[in-house]
N, C-alpha and C positions, 0 to 999 in steps of 0.2 A: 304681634308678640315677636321680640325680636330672639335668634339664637341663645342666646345668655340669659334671658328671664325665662324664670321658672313656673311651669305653667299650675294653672288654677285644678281644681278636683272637678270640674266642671269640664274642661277642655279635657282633660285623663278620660273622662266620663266617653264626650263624643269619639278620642281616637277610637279608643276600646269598641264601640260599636260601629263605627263603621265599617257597612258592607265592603268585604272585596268581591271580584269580581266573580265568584263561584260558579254561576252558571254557564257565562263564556268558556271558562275554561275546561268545565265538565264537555260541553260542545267538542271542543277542538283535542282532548283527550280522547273521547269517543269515535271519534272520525279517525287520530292516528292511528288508532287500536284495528279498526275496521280499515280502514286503506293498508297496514301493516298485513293483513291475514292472507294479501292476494299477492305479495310482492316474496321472489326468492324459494320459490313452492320445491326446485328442481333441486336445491341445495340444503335447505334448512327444512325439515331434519336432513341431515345427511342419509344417502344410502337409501332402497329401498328394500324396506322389511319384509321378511317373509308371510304376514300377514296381508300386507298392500301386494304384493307377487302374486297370492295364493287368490283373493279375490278379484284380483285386476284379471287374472288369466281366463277366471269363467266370463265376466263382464266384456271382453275382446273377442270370446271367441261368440257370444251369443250376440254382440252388435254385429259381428262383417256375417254368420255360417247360421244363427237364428238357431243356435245350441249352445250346448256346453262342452267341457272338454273332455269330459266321458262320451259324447254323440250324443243326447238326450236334448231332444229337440222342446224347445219352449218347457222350460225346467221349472218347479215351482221351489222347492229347495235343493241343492248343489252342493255335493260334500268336495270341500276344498283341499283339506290334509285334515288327517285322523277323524277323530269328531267332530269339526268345523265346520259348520255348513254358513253359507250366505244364502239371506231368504228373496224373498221376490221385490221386493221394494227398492232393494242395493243393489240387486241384479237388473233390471228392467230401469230403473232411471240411469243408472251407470249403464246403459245398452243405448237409451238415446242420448243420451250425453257426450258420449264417445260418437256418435254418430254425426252430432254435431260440431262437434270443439275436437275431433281426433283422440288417441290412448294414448298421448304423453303421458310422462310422467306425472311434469306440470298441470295438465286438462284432469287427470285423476282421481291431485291430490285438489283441485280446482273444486271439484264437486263436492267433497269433504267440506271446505270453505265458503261454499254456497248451503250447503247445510247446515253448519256454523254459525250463519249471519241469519239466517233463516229464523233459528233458534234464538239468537237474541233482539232478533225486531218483533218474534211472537211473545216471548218474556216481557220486551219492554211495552208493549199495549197491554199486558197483565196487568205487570206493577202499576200501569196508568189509570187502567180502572177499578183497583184497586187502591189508591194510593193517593193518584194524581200525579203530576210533572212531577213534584221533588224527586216521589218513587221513584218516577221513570227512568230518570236523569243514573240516578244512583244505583238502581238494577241493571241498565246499561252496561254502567262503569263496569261493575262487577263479574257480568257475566262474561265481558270480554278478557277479564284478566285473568280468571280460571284456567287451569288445567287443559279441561274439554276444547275450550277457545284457541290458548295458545300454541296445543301442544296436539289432543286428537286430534282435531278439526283440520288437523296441517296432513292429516294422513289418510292413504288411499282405501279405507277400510270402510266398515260397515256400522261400529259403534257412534259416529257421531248422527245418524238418520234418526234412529230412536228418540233422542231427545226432542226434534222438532218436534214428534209427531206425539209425543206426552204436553210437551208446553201447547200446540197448536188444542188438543182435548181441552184444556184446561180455558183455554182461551173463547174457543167457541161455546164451551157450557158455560162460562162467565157473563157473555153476550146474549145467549140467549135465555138465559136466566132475567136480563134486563131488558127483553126485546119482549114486544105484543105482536107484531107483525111475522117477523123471520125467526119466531120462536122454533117451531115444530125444522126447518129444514136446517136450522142452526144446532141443534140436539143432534140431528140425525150424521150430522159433521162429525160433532164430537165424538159419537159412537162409532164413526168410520175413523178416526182418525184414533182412536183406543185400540182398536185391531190393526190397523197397519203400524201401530209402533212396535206390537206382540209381535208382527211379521218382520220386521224390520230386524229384529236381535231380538231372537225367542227369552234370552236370559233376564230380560226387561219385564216382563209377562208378572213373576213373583212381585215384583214392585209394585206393577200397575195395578194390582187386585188392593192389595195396602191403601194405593192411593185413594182408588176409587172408593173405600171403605171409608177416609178419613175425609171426602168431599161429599158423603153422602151425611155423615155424623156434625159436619162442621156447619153445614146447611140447614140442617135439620135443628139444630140451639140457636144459631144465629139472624138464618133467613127461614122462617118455618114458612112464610109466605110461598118461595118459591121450591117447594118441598115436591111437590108434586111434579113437579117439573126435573126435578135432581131423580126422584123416578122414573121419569120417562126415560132419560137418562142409563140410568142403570139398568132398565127393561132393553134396551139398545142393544149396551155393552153385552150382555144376556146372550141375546139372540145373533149378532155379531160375531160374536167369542166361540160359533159352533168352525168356522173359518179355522179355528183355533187346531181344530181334531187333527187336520193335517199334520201338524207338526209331530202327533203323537207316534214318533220316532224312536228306535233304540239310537239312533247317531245324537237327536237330537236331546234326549235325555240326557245324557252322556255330556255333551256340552252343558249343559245346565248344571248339572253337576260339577263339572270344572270350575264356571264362572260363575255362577248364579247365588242369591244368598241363601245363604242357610247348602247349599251342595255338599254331597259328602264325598266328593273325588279329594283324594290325597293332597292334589296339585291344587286345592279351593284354600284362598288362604285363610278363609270364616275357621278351618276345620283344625289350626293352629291353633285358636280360640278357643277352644271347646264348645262351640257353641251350637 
């Protein structure tokens, strides 16, 4: 058919469907996004924030002196400024981290961005066994163009740890939910990896009780088969979550109150809401 002839409803028909190339370019999106997160750490964001200051300081002095900046040798939570504490997960992986890669600025916020990508290769074998490729492809994309990804994850702090260690829960009870083999030490994952997110950022704790409520109800209509296993599960989290007492803090209250949902500190912005 030459330029000037008009083509047929038949021909309209095949452009109109033909594939482009979607999945290459979801590929080569994903990778900028993920080689982007590691590149200009010392500059972008500019400056560092008195939250990245305030937990980088405990984190430096407990890799080189095996304490904190109070003297409090091998610390389990670390009040940073005011209410603020950093729990033992950000403290202790940021202690060998620094020990390895140095307390640049770069190496800091480094960690943060290894958390980050952590979090969306745990996601993205979710969405997989959930879902399939398409999923995967698509929760990828997404999870790297978030907020969390573009913007915490660049910072030397302790909120972007939590997440892994909720998507990692979710991930290992998904697996072994479908495993006969590595069922039992797969569950027992999940139940460890439900308590170090509570340790990781106490303010996550109110969520993860939600969650685990909505993963035992969701199982329970859906998969009743593997129900008893979502059980085991929860018996886990249970027995696990005693870890939990520690935190029971007036500093650490206080924070939760600040950030946490439903907190009734002034500075909570739920409390703007009325809610």
């Amino acid at each position: 058919m030459s330029f000037f002839t008009q083509s047929t409803d038949s021909e309209r028909e095949t452009d109109l469907v033909t594939p482009l190339p979607i999945k290459p370019l979801l590929f080569l999106t994903i990778a900028a996004l993920g080689i982007f997160q590691v590149f200009f750490l010392e500059s972008s964001p500019p400056g560092f924030y008195v939250d990245e200051a305030a937990a980088s300081a405990q984190i430096l002095c407990l890799s080189n002196f095996h304490q904190n900046c109070w003297g409090d040798s091998w610390p389990f939570f670390t009040t940073v400024w005011g209410v603020a504490r950093v729990g033992p997960v950000h403290q202790y992986s940021g202690a060998v981290w620094v020990s390895l890669f140095g307390g640049s600025i770069e190496s800091l916020r480094t960690l943060s961005v290894f958390y980050g990508l952590l979090t969306t290769f745990a996601l993205s074998l979710l969405a997989k066994y959930r879902g399939g490729e398409r999923l995967q492809l698509w929760t990828t994309l997404a999870a790297l163009t978030l907020p969390w990804a573009l913007h915490s994850s660049r910072l030397a702090w302790d909120p972007p740890v939590a997440p892994f260690y909720v998507v990692l829960c979710l991930l290992l009870l998904e697996i072994g939910v479908r495993s006969t083999q590595y069922r039992i030490p797969l569950i027992v994952g999940s139940a460890v990896s439900f308590l170090l997110a509570a340790l990781a950022y106490p303010p996550v704790l109110a969520q993860m009780v939600f969650l685990v409520g909505f993963i035992f109800v969701f199982q329970r209509l859906f998969f009743p088969k593997s129900f008893k296993t979502v059980l085991l599960f929860a018996a886990l989290c249970a027995v696990a979550s005693f870890a939990i007492l520690f935190m029971n803090t007036d500093p650490v209250h206080g924070r939760v109150a600040e950030v946490g949902i439903f907190g009734n500190d002034p500075r909570n912005p739920t409390t703007n809401l009325g809610l």
